[in-house]
C-alpha positions in Angstrom: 6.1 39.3 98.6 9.1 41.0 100.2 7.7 41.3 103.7 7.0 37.4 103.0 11.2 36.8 102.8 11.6 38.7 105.6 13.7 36.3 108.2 11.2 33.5 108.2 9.2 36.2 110.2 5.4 35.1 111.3 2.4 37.0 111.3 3.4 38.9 114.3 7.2 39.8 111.8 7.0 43.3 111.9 6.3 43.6 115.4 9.4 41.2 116.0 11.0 43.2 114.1 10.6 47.1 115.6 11.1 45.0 119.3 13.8 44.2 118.6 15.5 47.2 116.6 14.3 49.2 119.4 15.9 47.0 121.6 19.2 47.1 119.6 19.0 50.9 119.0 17.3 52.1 121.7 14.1 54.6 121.1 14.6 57.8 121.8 12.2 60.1 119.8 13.3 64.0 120.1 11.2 66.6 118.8 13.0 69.4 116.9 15.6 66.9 116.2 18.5 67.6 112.9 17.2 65.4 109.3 20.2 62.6 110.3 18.3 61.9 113.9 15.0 62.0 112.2 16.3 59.5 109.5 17.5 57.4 112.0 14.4 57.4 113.9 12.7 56.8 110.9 14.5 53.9 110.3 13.9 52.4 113.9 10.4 52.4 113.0 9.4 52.1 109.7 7.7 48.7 109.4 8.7 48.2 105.3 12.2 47.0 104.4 12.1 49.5 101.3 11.3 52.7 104.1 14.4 51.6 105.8 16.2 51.1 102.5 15.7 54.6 101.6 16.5 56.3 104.9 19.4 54.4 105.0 20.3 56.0 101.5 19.4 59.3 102.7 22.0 59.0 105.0 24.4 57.7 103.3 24.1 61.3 101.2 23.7 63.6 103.7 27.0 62.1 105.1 28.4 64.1 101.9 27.5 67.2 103.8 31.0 66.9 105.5 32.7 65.1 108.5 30.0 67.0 110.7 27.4 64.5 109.6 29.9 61.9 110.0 30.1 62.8 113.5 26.0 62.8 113.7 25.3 59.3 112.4 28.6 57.8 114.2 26.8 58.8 117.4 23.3 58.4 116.5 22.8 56.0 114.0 25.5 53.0 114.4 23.8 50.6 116.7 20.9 51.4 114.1 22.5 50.2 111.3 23.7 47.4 113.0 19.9 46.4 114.0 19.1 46.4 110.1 22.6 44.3 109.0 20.9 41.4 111.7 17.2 42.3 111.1 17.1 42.6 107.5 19.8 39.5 106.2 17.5 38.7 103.4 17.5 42.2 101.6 20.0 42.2 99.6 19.8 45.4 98.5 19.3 46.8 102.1 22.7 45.4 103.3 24.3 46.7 100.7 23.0 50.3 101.3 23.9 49.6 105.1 27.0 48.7 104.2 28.1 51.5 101.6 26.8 54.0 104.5 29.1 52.5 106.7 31.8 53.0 104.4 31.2 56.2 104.4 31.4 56.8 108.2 34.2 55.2 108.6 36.6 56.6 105.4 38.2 59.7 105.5 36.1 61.8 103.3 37.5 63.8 101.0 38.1 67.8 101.1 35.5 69.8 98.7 37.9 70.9 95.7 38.5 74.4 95.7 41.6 76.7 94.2 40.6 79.2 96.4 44.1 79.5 98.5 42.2 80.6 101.7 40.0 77.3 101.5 43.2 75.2 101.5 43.4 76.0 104.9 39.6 74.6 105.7 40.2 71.8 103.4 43.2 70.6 105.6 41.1 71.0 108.6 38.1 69.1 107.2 40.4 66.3 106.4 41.7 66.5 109.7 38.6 66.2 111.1 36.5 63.5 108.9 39.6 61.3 109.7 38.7 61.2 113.3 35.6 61.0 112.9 36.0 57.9 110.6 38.5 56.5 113.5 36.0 57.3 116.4 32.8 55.5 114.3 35.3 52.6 113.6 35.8 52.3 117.1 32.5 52.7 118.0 30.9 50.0 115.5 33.9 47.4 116.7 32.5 47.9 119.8 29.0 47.1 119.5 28.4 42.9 120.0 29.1 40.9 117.7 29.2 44.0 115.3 32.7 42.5 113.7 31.6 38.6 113.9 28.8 39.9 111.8 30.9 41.5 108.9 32.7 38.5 108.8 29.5 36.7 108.3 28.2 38.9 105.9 31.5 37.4 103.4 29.4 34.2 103.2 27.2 36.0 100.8 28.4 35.5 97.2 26.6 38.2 96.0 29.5 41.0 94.6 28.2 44.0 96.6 27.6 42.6 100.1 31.6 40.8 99.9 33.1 43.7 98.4 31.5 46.4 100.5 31.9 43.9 103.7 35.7 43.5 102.2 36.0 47.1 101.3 34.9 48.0 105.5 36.7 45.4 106.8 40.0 47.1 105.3 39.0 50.8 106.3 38.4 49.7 110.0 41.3 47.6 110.4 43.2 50.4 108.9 41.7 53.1 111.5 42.1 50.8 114.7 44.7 48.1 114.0 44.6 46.8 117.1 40.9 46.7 118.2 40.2 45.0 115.3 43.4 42.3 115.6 41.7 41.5 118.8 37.8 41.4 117.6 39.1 39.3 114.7 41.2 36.6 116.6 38.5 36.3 119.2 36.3 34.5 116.0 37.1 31.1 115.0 36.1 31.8 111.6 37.8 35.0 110.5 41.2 34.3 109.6 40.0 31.5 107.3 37.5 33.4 105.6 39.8 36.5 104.9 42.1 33.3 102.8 39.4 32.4 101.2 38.9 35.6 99.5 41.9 34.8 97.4 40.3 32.1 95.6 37.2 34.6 94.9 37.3 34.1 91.0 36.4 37.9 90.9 39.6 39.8 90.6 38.7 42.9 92.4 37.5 41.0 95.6 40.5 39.2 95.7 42.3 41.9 95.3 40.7 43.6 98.2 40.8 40.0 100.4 44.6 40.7 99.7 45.0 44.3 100.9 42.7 43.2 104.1 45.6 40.6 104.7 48.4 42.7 104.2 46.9 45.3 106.7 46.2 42.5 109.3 49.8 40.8 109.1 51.5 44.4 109.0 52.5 44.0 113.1 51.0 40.7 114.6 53.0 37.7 115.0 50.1 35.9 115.8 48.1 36.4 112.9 51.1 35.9 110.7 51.6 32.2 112.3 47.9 31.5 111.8 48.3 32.9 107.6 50.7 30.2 107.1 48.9 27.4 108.6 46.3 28.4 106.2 48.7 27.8 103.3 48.4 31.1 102.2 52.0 30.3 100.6 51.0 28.0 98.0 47.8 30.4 97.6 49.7 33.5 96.8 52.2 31.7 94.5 49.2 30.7 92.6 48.2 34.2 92.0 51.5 35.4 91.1 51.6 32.3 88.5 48.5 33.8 86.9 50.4 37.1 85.8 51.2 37.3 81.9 54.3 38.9 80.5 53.1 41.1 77.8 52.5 40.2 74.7 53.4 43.3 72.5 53.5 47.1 73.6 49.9 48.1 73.0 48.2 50.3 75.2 46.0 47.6 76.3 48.8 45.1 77.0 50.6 47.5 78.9 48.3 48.5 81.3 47.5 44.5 82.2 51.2 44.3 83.1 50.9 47.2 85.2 48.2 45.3 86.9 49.7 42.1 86.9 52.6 44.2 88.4 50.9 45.5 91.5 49.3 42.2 92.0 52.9 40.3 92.0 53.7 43.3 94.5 51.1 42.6 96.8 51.4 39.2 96.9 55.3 39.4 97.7 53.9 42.4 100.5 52.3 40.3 102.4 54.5 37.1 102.6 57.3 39.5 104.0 54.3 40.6 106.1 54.5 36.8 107.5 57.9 36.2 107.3 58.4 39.3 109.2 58.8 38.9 112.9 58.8 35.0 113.0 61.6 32.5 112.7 58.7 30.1 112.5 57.5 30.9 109.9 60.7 31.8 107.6 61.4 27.9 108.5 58.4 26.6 106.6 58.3 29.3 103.7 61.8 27.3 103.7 60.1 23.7 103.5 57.3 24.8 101.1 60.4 26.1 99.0 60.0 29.0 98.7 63.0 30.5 98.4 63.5 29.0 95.0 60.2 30.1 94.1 61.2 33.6 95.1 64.4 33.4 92.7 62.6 31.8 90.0 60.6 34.8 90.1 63.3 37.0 90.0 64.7 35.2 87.3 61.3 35.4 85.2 60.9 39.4 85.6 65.2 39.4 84.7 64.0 37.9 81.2 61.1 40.1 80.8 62.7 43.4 81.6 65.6 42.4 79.3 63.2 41.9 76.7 61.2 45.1 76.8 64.0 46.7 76.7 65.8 45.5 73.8 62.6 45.9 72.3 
């Protein structure tokens, strides 16, 4: 039955299927070769979704091991995981693992923890290390084509996992290589549009994320600040901030909402002075859309509720 959902595949599927992820990842069989180039071999030519699945696993746990196998699957197994993100759409569960792994490679890891004061030393230098490895595989992946079109694809799905994974990489990259991934981004029609369209994501922690992805995008480009605001983001991120509850009475509970509600309203205001930053432009129409006064009848709200708490 799952073979059967695979890509509308015919008889000849799995064939068409290790052609072309061969093609994509090139076949290069090594004797002798480390567990992360056999998995990745494995996965080039396993013929069952669920063999690929678990290799794919596999990797994402030896890439615990330290930035050393983050170097190994940067350089062996990318354009391999990319193959499986095209080849295997329908698997839910298989882009998710694909996408978790790439997480992985392209995140700073952290150090192993250790009080030992001569391992401090080695834990700087592994940090050190797994970030450029995590910068290196960022730039690697962005490079591959169509590698970043696809992610942005992949935030069609509405299943949680595959958005906020795709959401969750999207960030890391963007935050690694700024600029390569400005450029991959604005060179798709579709991008800007659907990153704004994670805000209206009834799921709190992917819009959440959908906002820290904007946030790191508008930090030092003009141009995609100018293309935020003719997406209305405005009126979008004054609807968030309207959604933010004063607290109701100083339980535990309560207070931790507002501290939520609090980073949120932060966020929000982040990334319009994101926008507003380097263009007159766009300071003239937060103008027309008024929202100056919006601004100072926020002000004027949090005035009230910290006079409040504290007479309380």
């Amino acid at each position: 039955a799952e073979l059967a959902k695979f890509t509308g595949c015919s008889r000849f599927g799995m064939n068409v299927f290790s052609g072309a992820l061969n093609y994509i990842a090139g076949n290069d069989r090594v004797e002798g070769i480390s567990p992360v180039r056999r998995l990745v071999e494995r996965i080039k030519t396993s013929s069952l979704p669920q063999d690929r699945r678990k290799s794919i696993r596999d990797l994402k746990n030896a890439v615990q091991e330290g930035p050393h196998r983050q170097e190994e699957i940067g350089s062996d197994g990318l354009r391999v995981i990319f193959a499986v993100l095209e080849q295997d759409r329908q698997m839910q569960d298989t882009i998710v693992a694909s996408l978790e792994l790439l997480n992985n490679v392209c995140c700073a890891l952290d150090p192993p923890i250790s009080s030992e004061q001569d391992e401090i030393l080695d834990a700087a230098e592994f940090k050190r290390r797994s970030v450029a490895a995590a910068s290196r595989n960022t730039q690697l992946f962005a490079r591959i084509n169509n590698a970043v079109s696809l992610l942005i694809e992949l935030l069609e799905e509405e299943e949680f996992y595959v958005r906020f994974n795709t959401v969750e990489l999207l960030t890391a990259m963007v935050g690694n290589e700024t600029d390569l991934l400005v450029s991959e981004i604005l060179a798709s029609s579709t991008g800007l549009s659907r990153f704004v369209e994670l805000l209206n994501d009834s799921r709190d922690v992917i819009r959440n994320e959908g906002l820290l992805l904007l946030i790191a995008l508008s930090g030092n480009s003009e141009e995609i600040s100018k293309i935020l605001t003719f997406e209305n983001v405005f009126d979008k991120l004054f609807s968030i901030i309207n959604t933010v509850k004063a607290p109701v009475d100083r339980s535990e509970e309560d207070l931790v909402d507002a501290k939520e509600g609090a980073i949120l309203v932060h966020d929000c205001l982040h990334l319009i002075q994101n926008i507003l930053r380097h263009s007159g432009s766009n300071v003239a129409l937060f103008r027309e859309a008024e929202g100056i006064e919006k601004i100072t009848k926020l002000i004027r709200v949090v005035d009230v509720r910290m006079r409040t708490i504290v007479s309380e």
